[in-house]
Z-matrix of the N, CA and C atoms (Angstrom, degrees):
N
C 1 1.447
C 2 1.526 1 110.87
N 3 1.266 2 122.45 1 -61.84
C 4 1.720 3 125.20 2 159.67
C 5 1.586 4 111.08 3 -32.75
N 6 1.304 5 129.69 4 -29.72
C 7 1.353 6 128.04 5 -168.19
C 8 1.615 7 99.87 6 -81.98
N 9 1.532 8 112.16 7 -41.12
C 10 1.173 9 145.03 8 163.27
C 11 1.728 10 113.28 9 -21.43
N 12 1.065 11 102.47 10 -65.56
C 13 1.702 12 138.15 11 -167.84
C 14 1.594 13 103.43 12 -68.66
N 15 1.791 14 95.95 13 -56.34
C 16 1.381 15 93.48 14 169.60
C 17 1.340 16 145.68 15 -18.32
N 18 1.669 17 77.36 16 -76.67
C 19 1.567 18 105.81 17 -177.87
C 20 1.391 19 119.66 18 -64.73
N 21 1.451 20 123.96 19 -26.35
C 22 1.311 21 126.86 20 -176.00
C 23 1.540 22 85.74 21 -78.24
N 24 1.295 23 146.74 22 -71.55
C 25 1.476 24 149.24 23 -168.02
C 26 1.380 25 107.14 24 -35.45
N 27 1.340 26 114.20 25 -36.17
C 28 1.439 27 116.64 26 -177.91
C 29 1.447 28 132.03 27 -76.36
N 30 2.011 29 96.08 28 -43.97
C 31 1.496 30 99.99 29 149.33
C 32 1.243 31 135.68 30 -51.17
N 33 1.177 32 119.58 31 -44.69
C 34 1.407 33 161.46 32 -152.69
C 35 2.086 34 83.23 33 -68.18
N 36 1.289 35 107.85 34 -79.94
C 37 1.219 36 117.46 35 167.96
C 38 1.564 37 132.07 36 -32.52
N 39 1.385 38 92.89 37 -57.59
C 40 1.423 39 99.50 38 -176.87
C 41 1.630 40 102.23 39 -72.16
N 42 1.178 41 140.30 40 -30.49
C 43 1.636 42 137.66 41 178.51
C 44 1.506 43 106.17 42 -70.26
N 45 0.974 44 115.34 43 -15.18
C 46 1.671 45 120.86 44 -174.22
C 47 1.646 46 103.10 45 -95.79
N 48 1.413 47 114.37 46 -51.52
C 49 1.334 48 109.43 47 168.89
C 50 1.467 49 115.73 48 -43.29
N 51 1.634 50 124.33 49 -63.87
C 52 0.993 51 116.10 50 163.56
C 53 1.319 52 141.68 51 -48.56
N 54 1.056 53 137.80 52 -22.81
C 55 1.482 54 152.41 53 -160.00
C 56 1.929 55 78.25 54 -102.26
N 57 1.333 56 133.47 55 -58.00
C 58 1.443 57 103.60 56 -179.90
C 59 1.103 58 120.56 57 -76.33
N 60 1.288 59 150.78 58 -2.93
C 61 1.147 60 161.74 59 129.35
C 62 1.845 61 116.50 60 -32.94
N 63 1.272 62 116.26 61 -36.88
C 64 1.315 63 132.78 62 171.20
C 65 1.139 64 116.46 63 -153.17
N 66 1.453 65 96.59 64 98.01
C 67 2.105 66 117.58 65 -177.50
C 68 1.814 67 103.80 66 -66.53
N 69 1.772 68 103.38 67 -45.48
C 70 1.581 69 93.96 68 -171.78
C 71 1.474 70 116.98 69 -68.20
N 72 0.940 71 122.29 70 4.97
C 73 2.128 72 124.62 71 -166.85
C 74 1.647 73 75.32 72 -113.28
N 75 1.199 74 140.36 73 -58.09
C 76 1.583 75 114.36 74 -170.05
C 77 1.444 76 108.14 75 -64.84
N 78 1.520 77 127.79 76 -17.47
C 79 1.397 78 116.84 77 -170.87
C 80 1.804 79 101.57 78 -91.19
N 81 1.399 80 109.17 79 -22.75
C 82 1.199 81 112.79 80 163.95
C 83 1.496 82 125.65 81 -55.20
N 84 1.817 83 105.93 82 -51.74
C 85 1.160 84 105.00 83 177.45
C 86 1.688 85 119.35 84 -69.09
N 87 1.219 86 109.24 85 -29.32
C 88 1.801 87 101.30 86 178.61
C 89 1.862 88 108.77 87 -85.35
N 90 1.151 89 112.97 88 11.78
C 91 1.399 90 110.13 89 169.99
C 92 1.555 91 107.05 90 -96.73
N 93 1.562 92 123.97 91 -44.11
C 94 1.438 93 143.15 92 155.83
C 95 1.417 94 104.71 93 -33.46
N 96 0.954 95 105.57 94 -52.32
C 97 1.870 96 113.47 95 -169.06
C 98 1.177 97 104.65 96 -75.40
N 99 1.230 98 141.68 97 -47.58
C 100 1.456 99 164.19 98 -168.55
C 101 2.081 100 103.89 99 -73.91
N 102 1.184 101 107.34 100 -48.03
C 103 1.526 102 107.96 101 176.13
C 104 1.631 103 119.99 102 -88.67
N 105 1.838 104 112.64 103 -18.52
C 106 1.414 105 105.34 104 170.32
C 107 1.186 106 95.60 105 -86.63
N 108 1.269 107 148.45 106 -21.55
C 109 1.608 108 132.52 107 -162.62
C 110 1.886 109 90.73 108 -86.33
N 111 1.154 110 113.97 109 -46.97
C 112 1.344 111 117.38 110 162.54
C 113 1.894 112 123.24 111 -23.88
N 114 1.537 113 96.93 112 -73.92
C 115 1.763 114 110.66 113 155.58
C 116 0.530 115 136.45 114 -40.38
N 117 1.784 116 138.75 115 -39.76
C 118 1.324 117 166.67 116 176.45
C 119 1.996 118 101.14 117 -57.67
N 120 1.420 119 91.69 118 -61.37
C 121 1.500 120 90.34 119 -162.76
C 122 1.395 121 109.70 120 -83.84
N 123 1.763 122 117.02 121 -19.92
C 124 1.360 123 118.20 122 174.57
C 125 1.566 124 103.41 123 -74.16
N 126 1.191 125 134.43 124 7.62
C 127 1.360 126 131.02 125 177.72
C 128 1.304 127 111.40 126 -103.80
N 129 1.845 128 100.72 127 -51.78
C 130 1.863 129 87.50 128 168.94
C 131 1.379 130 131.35 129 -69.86
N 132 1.202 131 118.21 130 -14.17
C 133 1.176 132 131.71 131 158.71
C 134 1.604 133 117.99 132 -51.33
N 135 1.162 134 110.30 133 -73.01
C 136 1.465 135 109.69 134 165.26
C 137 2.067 136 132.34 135 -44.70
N 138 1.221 137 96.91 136 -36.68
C 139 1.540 138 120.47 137 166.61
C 140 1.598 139 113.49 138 -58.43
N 141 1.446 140 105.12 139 -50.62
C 142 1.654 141 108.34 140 158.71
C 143 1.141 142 150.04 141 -53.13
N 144 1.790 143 87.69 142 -31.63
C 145 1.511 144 110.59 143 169.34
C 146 1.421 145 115.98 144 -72.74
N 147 0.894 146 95.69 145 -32.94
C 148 1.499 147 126.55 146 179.73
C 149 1.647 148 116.37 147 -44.98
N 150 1.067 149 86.36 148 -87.66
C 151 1.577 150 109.55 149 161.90
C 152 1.804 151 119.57 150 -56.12
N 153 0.982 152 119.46 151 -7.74
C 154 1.432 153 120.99 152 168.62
C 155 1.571 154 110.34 153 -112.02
N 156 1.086 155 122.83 154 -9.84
C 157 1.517 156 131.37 155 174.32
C 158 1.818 157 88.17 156 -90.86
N 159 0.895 158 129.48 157 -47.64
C 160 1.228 159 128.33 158 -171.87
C 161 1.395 160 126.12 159 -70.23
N 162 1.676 161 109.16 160 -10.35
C 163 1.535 162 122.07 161 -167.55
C 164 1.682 163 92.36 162 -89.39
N 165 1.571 164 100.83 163 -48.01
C 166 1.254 165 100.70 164 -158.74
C 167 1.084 166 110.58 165 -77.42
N 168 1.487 167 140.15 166 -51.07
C 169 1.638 168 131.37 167 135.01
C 170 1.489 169 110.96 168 14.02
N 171 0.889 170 96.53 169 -79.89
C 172 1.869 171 100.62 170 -170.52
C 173 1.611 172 101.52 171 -69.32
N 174 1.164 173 124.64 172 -39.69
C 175 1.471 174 101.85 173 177.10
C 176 2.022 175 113.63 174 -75.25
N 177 1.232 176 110.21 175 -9.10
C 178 1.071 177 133.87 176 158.08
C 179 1.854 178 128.21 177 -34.42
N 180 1.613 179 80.75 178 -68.55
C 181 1.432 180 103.10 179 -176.93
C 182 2.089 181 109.43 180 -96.79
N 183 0.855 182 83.49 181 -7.73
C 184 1.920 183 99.67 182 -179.00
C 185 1.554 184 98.92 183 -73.27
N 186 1.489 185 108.26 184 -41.35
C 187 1.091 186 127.45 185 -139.45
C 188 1.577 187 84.85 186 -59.13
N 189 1.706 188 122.52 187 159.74
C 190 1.242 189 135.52 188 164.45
C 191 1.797 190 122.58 189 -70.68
N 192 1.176 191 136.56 190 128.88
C 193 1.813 192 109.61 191 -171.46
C 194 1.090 193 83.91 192 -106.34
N 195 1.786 194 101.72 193 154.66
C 196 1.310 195 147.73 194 -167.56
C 197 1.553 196 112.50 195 -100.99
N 198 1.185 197 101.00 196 -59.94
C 199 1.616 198 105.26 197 168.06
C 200 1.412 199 95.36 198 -124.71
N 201 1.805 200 95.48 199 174.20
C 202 1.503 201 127.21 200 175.05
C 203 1.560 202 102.70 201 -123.08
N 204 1.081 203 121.35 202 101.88
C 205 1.649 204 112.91 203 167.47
C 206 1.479 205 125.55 204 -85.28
N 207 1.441 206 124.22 205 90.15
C 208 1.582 207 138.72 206 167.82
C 209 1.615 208 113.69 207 -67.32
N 210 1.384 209 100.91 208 161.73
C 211 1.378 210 109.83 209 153.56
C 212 1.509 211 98.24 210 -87.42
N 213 1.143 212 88.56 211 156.09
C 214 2.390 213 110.16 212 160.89
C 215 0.953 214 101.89 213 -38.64
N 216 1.191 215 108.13 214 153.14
C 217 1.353 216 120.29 215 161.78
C 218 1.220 217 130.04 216 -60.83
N 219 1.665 218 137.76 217 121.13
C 220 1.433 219 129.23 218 -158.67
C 221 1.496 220 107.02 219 99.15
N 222 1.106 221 115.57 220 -46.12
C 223 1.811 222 112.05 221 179.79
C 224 0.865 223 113.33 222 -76.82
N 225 1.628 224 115.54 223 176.33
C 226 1.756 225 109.78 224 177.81
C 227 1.616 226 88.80 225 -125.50
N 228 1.580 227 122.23 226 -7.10
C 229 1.217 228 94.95 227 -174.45
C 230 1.659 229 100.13 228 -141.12
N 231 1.258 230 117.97 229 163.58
C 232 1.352 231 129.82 230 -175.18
C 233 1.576 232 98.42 231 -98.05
N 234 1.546 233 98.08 232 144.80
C 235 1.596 234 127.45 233 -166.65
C 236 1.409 235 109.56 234 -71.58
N 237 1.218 236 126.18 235 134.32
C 238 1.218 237 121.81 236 -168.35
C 239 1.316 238 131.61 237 -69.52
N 240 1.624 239 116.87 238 -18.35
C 241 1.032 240 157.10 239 147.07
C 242 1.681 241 122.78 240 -56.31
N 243 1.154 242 108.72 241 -44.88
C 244 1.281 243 109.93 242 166.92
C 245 1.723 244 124.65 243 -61.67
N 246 1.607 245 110.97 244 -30.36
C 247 1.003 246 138.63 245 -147.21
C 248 1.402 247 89.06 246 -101.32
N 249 1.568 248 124.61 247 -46.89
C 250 1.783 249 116.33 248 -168.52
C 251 2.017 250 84.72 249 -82.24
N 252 1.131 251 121.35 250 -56.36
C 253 1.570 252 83.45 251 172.64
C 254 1.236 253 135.44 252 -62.48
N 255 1.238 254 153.61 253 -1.41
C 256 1.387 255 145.76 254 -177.19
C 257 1.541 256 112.58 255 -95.25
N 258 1.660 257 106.08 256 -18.40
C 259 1.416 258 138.28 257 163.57
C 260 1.470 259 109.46 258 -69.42
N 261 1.420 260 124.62 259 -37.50
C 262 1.449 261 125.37 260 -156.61
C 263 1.712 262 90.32 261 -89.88
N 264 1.318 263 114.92 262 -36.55
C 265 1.624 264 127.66 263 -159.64
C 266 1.940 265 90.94 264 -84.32
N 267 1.044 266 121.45 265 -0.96
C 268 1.368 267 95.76 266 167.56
C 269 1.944 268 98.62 267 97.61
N 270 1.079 269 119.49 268 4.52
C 271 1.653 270 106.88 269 -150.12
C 272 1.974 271 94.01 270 -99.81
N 273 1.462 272 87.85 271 -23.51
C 274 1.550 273 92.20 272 -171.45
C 275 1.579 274 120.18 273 -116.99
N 276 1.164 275 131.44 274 74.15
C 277 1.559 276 131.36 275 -161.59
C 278 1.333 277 109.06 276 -79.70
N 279 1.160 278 152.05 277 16.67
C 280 1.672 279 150.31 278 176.36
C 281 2.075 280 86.01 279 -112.20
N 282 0.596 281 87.83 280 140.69
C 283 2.058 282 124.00 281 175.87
C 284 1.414 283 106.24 282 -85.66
N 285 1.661 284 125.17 283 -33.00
C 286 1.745 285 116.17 284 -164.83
C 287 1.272 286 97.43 285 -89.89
N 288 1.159 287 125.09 286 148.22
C 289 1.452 288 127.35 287 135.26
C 290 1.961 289 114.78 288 -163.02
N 291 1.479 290 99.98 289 171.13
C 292 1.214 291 103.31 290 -132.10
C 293 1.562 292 78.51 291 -98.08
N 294 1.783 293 99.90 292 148.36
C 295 1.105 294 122.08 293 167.63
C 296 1.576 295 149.64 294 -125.24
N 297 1.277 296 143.77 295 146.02
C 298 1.184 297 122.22 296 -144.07
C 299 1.633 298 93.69 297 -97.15
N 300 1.502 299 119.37 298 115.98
C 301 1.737 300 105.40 299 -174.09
C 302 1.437 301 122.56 300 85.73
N 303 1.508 302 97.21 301 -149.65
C 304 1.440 303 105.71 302 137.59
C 305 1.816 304 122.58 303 -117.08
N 306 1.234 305 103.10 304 51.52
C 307 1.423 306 98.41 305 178.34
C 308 1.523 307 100.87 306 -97.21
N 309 1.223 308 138.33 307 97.81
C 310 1.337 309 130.76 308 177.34
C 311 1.892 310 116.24 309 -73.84
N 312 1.399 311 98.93 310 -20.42
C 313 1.577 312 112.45 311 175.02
C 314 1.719 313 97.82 312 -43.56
N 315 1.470 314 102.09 313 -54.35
C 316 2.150 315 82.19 314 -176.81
C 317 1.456 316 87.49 315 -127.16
N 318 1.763 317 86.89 316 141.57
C 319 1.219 318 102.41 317 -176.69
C 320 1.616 319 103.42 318 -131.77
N 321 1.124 320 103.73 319 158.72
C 322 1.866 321 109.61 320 -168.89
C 323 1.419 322 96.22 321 -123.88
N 324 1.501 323 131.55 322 125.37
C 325 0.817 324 147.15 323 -162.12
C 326 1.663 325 109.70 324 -78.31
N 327 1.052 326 131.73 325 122.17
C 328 1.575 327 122.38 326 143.19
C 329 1.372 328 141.46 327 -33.14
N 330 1.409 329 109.94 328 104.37
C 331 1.542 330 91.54 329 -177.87
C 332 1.734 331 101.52 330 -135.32
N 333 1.320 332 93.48 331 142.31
C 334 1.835 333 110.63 332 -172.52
C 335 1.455 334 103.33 333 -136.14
N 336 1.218 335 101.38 334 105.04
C 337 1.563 336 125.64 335 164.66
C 338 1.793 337 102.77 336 56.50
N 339 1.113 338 90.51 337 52.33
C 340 1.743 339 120.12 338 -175.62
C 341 1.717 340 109.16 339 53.51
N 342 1.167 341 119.97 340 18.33
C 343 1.808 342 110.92 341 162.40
C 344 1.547 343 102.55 342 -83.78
N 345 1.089 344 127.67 343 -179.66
C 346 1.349 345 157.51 344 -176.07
C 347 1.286 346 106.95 345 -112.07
N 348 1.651 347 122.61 346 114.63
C 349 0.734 348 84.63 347 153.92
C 350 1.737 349 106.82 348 -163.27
């Protein structure tokens, strides 16, 4: 164990000699050290996000549907008006939907694997 001790004291030493011998390679190395630990955590961070954007997605699309929103019968597209109320009432929570042009007056709803969206 003393032999142990040594050797770390010795390394220990000799990296210090060097590092005062050359201040800019130690300021290098704690900036290196400082931006991968940086990377490291901006990645698991992102991976989390990741994975929790991804849970809810799937419980998303798992999910059972409640309604089906059509146009009438005969149309191909739903009234634009119809659409900001059924939106205002809570019935429709996704914001996109698809439009013919720029006529936003009728709009045809999105639908993916029967959600709304």
């Amino acid at each position: 164990m003393a032999s142990l001790m040594n050797e770390i004291k010795l390394i220990l030493a000799t990296h210090l000699s060097y590092f005062r011998r050359h201040p800019w390679l130690f300021l290098l190395f704690i900036v290196g050290l400082s931006l991968g630990s940086a990377l490291l955590t901006a990645i698991a961070g992102l991976n989390q996000e990741a994975k929790n954007r991804h849970q809810k997605t799937s419980a998303l699309i798992d999910a059972t549907v409640s309604h089906l929103v059509k146009p009438p019968i005969g149309q191909d597209y739903l009234d634009g008006k119809i659409w900001l109320t059924l939106r205002q009432q809570g019935l429709l929570t996704r914001s996109r939907c698809c439009a013919v042009g720029s006529n936003w007056h009728q709009v045809k709803p999105c639908i993916y694997k029967g959600l709304i969206a």
